[in-house]
C-alpha positions in Angstrom: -7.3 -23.1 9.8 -5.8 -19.6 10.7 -6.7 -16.6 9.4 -4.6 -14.9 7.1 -2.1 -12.2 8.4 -2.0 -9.0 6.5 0.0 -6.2 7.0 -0.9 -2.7 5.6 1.4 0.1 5.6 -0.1 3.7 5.5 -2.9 1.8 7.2 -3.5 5.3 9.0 -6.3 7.3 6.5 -7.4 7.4 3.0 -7.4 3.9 0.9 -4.7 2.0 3.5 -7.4 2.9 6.6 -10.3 1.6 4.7 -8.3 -1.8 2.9 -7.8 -3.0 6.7 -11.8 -2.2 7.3 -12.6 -4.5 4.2 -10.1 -6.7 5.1 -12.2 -7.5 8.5 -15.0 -7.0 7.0 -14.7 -10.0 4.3 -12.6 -12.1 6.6 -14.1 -12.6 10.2 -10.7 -13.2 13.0 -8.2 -12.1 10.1 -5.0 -10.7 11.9 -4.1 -7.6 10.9 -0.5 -5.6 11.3 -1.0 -2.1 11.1 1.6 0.5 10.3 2.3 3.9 9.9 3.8 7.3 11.4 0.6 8.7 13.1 -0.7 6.6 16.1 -3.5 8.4 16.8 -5.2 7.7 13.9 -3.7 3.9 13.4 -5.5 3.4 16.7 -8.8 4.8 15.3 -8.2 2.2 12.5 -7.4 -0.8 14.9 -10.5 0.0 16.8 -13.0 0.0 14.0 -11.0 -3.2 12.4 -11.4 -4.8 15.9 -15.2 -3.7 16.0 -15.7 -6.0 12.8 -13.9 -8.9 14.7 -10.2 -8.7 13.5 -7.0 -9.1 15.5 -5.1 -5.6 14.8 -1.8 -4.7 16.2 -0.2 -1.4 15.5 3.3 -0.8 14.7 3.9 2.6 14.5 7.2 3.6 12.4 8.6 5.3 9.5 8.3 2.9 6.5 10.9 4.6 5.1 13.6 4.7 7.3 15.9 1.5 7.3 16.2 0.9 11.1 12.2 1.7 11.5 11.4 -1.0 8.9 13.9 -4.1 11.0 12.2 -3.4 14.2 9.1 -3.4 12.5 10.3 -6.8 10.6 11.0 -8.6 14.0 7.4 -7.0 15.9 5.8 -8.4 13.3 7.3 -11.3 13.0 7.0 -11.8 17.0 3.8 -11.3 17.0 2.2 -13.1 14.1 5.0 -15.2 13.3 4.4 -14.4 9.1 2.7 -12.3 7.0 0.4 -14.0 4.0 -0.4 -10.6 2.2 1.4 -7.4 2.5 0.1 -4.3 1.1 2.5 -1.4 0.2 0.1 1.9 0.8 2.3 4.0 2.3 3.2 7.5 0.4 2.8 11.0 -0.1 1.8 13.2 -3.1 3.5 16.8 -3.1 2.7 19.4 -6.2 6.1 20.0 -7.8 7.9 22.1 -10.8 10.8 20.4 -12.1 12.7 23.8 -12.4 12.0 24.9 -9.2 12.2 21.5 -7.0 14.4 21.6 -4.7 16.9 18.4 -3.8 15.0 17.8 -0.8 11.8 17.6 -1.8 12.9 14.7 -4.1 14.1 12.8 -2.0 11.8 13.1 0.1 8.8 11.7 -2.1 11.4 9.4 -3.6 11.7 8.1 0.2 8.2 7.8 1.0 6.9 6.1 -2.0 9.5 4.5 -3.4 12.7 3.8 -1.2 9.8 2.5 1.6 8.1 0.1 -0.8 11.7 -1.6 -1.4 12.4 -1.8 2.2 9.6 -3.2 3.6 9.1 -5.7 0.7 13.0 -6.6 1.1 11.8 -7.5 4.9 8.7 -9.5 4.6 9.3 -11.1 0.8 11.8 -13.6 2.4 9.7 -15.2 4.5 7.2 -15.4 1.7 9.1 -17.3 -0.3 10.5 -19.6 2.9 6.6 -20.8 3.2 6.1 -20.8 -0.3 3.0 -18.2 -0.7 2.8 -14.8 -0.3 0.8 -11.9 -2.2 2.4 -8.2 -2.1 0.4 -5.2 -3.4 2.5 -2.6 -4.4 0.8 0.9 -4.4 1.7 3.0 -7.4 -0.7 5.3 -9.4 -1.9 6.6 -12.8 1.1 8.9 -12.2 3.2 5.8 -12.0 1.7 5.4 -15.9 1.9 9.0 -17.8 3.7 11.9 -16.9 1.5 15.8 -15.8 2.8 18.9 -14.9 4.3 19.7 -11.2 4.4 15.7 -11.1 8.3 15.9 -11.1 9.0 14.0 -7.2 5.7 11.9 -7.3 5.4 11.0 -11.2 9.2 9.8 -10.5 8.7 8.0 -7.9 5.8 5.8 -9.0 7.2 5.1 -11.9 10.1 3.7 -9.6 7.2 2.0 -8.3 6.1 0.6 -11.5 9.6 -0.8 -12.2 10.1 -2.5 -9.3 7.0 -4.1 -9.1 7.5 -5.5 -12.1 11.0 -6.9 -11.0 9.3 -8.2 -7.9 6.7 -10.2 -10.3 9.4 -11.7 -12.5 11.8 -13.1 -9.7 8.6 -14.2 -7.2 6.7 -15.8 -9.5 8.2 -19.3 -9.2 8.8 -18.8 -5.5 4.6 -18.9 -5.1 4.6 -15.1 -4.2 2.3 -13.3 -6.2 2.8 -9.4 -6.7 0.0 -7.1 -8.2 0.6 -3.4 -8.7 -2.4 -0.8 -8.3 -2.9 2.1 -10.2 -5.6 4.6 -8.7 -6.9 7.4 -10.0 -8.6 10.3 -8.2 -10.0 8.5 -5.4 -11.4 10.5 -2.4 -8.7 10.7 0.0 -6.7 13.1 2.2 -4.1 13.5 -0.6 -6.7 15.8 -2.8 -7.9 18.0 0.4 -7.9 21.3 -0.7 -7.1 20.9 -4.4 -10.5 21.8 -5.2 -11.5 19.6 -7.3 -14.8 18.0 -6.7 -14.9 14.9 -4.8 -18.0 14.1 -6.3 -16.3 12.9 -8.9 -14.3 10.8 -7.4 -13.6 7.4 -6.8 -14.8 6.6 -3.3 -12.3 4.9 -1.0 -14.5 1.5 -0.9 -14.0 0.9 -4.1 -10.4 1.0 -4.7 -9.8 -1.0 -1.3 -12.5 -3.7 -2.6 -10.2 -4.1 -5.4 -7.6 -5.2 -3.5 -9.3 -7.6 -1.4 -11.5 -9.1 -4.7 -7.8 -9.8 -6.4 -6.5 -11.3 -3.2 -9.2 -14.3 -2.9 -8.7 -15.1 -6.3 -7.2 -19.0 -7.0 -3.4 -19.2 -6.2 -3.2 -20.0 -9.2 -3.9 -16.9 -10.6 -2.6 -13.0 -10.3 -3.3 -10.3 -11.3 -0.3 -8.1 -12.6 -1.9 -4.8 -12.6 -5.1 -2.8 -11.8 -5.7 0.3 -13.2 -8.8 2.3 -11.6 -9.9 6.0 -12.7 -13.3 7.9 -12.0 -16.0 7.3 -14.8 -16.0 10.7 -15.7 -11.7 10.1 -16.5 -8.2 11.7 -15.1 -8.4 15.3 -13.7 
């Protein structure tokens, strides 16, 4: 039988990095697409996914740019011919005022966390539903839950996140596509570098990427809407 393909966006650093490594870890020969902007680091991550005896390609692309995401689409689709699991990781957190932000900093986070969820699952969720199984993780956060201060472009966008996702659950679910939404807490990652808080306290990357890997081998017959994760010790 052949192995699953899954393909990880922001598979880079942080959480996306380590999901692929678990990925291959768990599932020996599993074929793994690759994307994101930085290809220096997507190749670290292909070579340690390969190490653990995966099949990784990289396609390196802006997620959020329409024209990125349809050559993306047909690579892929070239390549591997479909996708069984697609994991929506890319994004970016920025501090922000409301008052102060300017135009362009919203769109921007808008762009990478929300507007590149929608385009890559408007890609890939067709051909999810033409085989009749699928399972897309959508990436949004505790900030996609409850609002904090200088949240305004990231808090926004996740909750965009969080809507969606929950559109994409109600029209897939009798199409055998499954869609489960993540919300993480302070996990140790490159987003918190230099924030100084202590990483101690943190949820390590492992965990969080586990997650998604012990939702997906659940029973088709089951999904999981939502998982919320936050350090023992609570939110920062």
């Amino acid at each position: 039988m052949a192995k699953p393909v899954v393909l990880i966006t922001g598979a880079s650093q942080g959480i996306g990095a380590e999901i692929a490594k678990t990925f291959a870890r768990e599932i020996p020969g599993v074929r793994l697409a690759l994307s994101a902007r930085n290809a220096k680091n997507l190749a670290k991550t292909q070579a340690a996914c390969a190490k653990l005896g995966a099949i990784a390609e990289v396609f390196v692309g802006d997620v959020a740019d329409e024209t990125a995401v349809e050559k993306m689409h047909a690579a892929v689709t070239k390549r591997f011919k479909r996708v069984d699991v697609l994991i929506n990781n890319a994004g970016k957190f920025e501090p922000t005022d409301f008052l102060t932000m300017a135009v362009a900093d919203f769109d921007r986070l808008i762009d990478a966390n929300l507007r590149s969820l929608f385009l890559v699952s408007r890609a890939f969720a067709p051909g999810m539903v033409k085989q009749g199984s699928g399972h897309i993780f959508n990436m949004s956060s505790i900030a996609g839950q409850q609002a904090y201060p200088q949240g305004a472009g990231y808090c926004a966008a996740k909750f965009g996140v969080t809507g969606l996702s929950k559109v994409m659950r109600t029209e897939l679910m009798d199409k055998g596509v499954r869609v489960t939404t993540v919300y993480p807490g302070a996990t140790v990652s490159p987003s918190w570098r230099g924030s100084g808080f202590d990483r101690k306290l943190m949820m390590p990357t492992r965990d969080v990427a586990r997650a998604f890997f012990d939702v997906y081998r659940m029973s088709k017959n089951t999904v999981v809407e939502d998982i919320v994760l936050r350090p023992q010790g609570g939110d920062f």
